[in-house]
C-alpha positions as CSV (number, residue, x, y, z in Angstrom):
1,X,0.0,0.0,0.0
2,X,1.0,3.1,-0.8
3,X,1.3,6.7,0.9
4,X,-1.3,8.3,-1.0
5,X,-3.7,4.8,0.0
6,X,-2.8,5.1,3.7
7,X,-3.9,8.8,3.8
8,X,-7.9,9.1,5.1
9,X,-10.0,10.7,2.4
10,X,-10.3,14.2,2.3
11,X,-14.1,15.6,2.7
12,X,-14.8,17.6,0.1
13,X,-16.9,20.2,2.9
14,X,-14.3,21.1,5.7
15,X,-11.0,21.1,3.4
16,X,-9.3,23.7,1.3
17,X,-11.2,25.5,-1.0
18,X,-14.1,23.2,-0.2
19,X,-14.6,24.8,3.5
20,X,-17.5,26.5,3.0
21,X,-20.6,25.1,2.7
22,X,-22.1,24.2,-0.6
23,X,-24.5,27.1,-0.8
24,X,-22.4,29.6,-0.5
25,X,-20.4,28.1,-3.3
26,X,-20.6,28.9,-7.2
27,X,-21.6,26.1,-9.2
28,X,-20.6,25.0,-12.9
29,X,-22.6,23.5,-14.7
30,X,-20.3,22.4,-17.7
31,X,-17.4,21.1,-15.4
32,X,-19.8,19.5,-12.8
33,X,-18.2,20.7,-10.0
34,X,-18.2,23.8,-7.3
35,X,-15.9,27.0,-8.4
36,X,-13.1,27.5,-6.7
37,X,-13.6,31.0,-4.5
38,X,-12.3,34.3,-5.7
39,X,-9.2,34.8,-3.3
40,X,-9.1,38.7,-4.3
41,X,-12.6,39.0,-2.9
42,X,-11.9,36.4,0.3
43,X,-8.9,39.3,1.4
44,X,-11.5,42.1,1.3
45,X,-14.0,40.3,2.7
46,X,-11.7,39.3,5.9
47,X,-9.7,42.7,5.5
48,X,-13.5,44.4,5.9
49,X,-14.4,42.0,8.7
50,X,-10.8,43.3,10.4
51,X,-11.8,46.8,9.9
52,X,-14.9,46.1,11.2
53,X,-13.9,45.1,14.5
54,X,-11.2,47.4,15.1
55,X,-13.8,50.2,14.9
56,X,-16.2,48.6,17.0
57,X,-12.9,48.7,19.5
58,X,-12.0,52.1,18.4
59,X,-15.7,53.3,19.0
60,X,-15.6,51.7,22.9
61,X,-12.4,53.6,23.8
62,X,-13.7,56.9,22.8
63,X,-17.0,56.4,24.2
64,X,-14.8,55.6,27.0
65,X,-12.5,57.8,27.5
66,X,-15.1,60.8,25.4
67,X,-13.6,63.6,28.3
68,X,-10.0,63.2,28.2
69,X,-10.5,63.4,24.3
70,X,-12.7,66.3,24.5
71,X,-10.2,68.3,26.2
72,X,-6.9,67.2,24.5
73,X,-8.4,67.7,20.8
74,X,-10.2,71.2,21.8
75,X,-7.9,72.7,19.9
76,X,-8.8,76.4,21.2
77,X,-8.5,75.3,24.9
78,X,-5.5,73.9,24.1
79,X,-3.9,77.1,22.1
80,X,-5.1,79.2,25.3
81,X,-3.5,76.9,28.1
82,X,0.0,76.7,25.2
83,X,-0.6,80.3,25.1
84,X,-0.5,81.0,28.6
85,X,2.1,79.0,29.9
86,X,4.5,80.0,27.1
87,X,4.4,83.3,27.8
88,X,5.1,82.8,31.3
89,X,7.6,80.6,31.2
90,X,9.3,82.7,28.6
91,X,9.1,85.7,31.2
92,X,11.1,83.4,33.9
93,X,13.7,82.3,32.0
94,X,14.2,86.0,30.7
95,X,14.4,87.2,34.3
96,X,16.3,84.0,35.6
97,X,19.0,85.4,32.9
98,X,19.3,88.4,35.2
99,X,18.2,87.5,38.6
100,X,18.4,83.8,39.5
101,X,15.7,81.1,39.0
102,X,14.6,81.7,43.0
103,X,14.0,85.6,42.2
104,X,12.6,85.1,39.0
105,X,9.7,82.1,40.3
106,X,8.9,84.7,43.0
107,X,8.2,87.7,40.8
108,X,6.6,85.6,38.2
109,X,4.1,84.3,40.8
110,X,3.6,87.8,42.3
111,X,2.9,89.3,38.8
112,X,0.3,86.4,38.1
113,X,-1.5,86.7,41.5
114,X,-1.8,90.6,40.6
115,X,-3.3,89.5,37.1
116,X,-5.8,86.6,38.7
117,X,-7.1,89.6,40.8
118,X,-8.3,91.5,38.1
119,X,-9.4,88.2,36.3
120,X,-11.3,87.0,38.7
121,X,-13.3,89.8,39.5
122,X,-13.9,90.1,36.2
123,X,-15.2,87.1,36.2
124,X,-16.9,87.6,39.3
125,X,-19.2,90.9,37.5
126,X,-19.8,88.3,34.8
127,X,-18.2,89.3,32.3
128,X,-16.0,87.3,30.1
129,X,-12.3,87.1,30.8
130,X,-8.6,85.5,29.1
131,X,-6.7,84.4,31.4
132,X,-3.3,86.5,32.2
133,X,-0.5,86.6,29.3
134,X,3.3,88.2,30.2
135,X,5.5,90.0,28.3
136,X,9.2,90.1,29.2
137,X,10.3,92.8,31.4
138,X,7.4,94.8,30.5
139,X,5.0,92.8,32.9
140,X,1.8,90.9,32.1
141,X,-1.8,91.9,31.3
142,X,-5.6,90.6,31.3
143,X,-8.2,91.5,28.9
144,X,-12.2,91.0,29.7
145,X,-15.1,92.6,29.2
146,X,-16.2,96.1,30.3
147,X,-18.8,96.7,32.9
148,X,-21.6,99.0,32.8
149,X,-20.9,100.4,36.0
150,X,-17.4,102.7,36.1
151,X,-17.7,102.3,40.0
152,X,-17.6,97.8,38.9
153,X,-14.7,99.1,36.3
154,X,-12.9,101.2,38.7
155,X,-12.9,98.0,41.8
156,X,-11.7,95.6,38.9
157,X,-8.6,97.9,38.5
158,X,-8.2,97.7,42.0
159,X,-8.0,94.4,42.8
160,X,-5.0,93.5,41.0
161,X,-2.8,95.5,43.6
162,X,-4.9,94.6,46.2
163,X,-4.0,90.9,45.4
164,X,-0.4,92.2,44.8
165,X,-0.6,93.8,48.4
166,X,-1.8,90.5,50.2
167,X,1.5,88.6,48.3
168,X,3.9,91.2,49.3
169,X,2.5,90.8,52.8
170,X,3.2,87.1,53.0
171,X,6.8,87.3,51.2
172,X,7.5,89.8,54.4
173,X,6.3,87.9,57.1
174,X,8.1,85.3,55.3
175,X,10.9,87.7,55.8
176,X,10.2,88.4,59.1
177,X,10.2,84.4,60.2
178,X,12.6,83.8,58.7
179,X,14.9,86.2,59.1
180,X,16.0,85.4,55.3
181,X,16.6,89.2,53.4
182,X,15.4,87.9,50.2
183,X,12.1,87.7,51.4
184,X,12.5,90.8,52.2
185,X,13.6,91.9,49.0
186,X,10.4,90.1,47.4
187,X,8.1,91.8,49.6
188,X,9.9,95.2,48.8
189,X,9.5,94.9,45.3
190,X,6.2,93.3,45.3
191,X,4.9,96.4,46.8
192,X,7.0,98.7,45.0
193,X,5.3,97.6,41.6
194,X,1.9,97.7,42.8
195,X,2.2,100.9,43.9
196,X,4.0,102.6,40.8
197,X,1.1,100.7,39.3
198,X,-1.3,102.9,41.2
199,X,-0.1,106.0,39.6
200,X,-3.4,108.0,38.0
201,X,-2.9,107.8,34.4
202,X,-3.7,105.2,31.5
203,X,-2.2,102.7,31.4
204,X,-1.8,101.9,34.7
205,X,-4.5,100.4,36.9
206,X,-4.5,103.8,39.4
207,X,-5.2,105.4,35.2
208,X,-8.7,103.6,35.3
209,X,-9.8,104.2,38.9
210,X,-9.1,107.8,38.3
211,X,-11.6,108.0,35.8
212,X,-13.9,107.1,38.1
213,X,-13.2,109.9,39.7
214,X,-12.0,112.6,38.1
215,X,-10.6,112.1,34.6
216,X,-8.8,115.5,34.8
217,X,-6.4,113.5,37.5
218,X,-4.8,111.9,34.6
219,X,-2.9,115.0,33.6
220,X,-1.4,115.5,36.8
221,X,-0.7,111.1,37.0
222,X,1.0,111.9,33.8
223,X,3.6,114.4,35.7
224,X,3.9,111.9,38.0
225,X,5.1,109.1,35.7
226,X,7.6,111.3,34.1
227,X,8.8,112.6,37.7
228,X,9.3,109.1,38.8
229,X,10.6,107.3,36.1
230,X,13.4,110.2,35.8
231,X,14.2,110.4,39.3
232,X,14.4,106.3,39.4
233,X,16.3,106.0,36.4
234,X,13.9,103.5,34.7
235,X,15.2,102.3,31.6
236,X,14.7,104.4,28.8
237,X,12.6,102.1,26.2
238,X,10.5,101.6,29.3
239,X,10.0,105.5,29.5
240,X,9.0,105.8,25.9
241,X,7.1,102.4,26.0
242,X,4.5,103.3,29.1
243,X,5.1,107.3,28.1
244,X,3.4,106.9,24.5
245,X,0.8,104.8,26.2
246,X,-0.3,107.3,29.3
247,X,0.2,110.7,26.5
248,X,-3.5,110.0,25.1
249,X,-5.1,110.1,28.5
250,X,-3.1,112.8,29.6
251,X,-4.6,115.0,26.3
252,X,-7.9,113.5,27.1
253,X,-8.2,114.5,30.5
254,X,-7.0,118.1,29.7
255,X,-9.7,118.6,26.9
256,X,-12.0,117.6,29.6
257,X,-13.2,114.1,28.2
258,X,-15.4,112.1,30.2
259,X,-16.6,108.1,30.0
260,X,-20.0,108.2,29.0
261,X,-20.7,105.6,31.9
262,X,-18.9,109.1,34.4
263,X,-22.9,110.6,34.0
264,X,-24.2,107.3,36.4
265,X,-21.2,107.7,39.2
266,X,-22.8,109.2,41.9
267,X,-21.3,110.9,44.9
268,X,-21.6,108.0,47.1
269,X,-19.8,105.8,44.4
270,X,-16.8,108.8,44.1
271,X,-16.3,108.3,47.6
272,X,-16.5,104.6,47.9
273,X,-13.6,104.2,45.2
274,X,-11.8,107.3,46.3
275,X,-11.5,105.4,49.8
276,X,-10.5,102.0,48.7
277,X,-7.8,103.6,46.0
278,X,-6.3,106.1,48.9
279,X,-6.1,102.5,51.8
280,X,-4.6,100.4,48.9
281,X,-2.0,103.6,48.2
282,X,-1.1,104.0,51.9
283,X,-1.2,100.0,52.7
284,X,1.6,99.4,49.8
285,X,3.6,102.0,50.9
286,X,3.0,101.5,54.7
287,X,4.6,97.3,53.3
288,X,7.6,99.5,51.8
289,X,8.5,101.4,54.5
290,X,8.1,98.3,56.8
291,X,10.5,96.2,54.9
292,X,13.1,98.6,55.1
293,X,12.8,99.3,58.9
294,X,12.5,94.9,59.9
295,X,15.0,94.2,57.1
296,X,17.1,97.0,58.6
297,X,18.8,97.5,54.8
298,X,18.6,100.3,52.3
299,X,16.6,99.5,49.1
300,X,19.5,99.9,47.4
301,X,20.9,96.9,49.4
302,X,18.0,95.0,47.8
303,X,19.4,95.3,44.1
């Protein structure tokens, strides 16, 4: 016998070509027997089936993880949070280049807290708000809407140095624990900004709560700037920078030009913002003068 006799027959229904059952086969006629499959069209069909299932699978993980996705492929979310953090870790490493890494976290986190202040009272009159961008050695800045009220206008321009004023106060108890005079420094210089920040005159914040007030203050916060900057030796393209800015509110308030919203202040309103500008004024400065005295240096031995 044979190799061929001692293999079993094959059954023509569960081998090769002959797998599938007979009515799901082609038949001819002439040749009396079932057509071999196309093989082209067995790929696709399995190639389809593959498909298939992977996006069933594909469907399931999304439906799964639908949040996660949501926020990484928001592609405007993401361009803000980019945005945002690139411009402020940009603004470190520019003043890490001249100050340290330990200065440079400190004043970067001051300069935020100062912008969340106005952002989240912004947010707080319900209006819409960006969150904080920074600019190298020029600072850092929030945009959002503008409220109806100038008295709503003039206490969101406030509470950026009053959130400046409660950081400054914790770098100089820091100080003051601590005995350490870099805290000391921070706290000096936190307040030190806030307050030249106070100065009545676009663009500072002091520029907008004195036009709740009085717009006709912003000629005299204009003398001020120059005054200061000159007798603190700013740096020139900062003089020219903030200058060009504050010189249209400065012409404004001579010719007398008023916010349309200045016909709703009443008195009471004046007074309310006049009070809370004047403590915030006298509370930064009061921090200065503090820091000196405790840290028992000269400002200049802060530099």
């Amino acid at each position: 016998m044979n190799d061929d006799e001692k293999k079993p027959p094959k059954n023509p229904w569960t081998s090769g070509f002959n797998a599938e059952r007979p009515e799901n086969r082609a038949y001819d006629v002439h040749e009396g027997d079932y057509l071999p499959p196309d093989a082209k069209k067995e790929r696709a069909k399995k190639t389809a089936e593959g498909l298939g299932a992977a996006g069933l699978g594909l469907g399931a993980i999304l439906l799964k993880f639908k949040s996660l996705l949501l926020v990484l492929f928001n592609l405007k979310g993401l361009i803000l949070v980019l945005k945002f953090g690139g411009s402020m870790f940009i603004s470190m490493w520019f003043y890490a280049l001249f100050w340290g890494w330990k200065f440079a976290l400190v004043f970067i986190l001051m300069l935020l807290a100062h912008e969340l202040g106005h952002y989240f009272t912004i947010k707080n009159y319900g209006l819409p708000a960006r969150l904080p961008m920074f600019v190298p050695f020029i600072g850092a800045y929030t945009v959002g809407g503008v409220p109806e009220s100038l008295e709503h206008d003039a206490y969101i321009a406030l509470a950026g140095p009053l959130t400046g004023l409660g950081v400054a106060a914790i770098c100089y108890i820091f100080g003051v624990e601590t005995q350490s005079a870099f805290w000391y420094m921070a706290a000096y210089v936190g307040a030190f900004l806030n307050l030249f920040n106070m100065i009545p005159t676009p663009p500072f914040d002091g520029g907008r709560i004195a036009g709740a007030l009085s717009p006709s203050l912003w000629v005299g916060g204009f003398v001020v700037f120059l005054g200061l900057a000159l007798g603190l030796h700013l740096p020139l393209f900062f003089v020219l920078l903030f200058g060009l800015l504050a010189l249209p509110g400065a012409i404004a308030g001579w010719r007398g030009h008023k916010d349309p919203r200045f016909a709703t202040m009443t008195n009471a309103a004046r007074v309310r913002v006049a009070l809370w500008y004047l403590a915030t004024l006298f509370a930064l400065f009061y921090l200065m003068t503090m820091t000196v005295h405790t840290g028992g240096m000269q400002p200049a031995a802060y530099r």
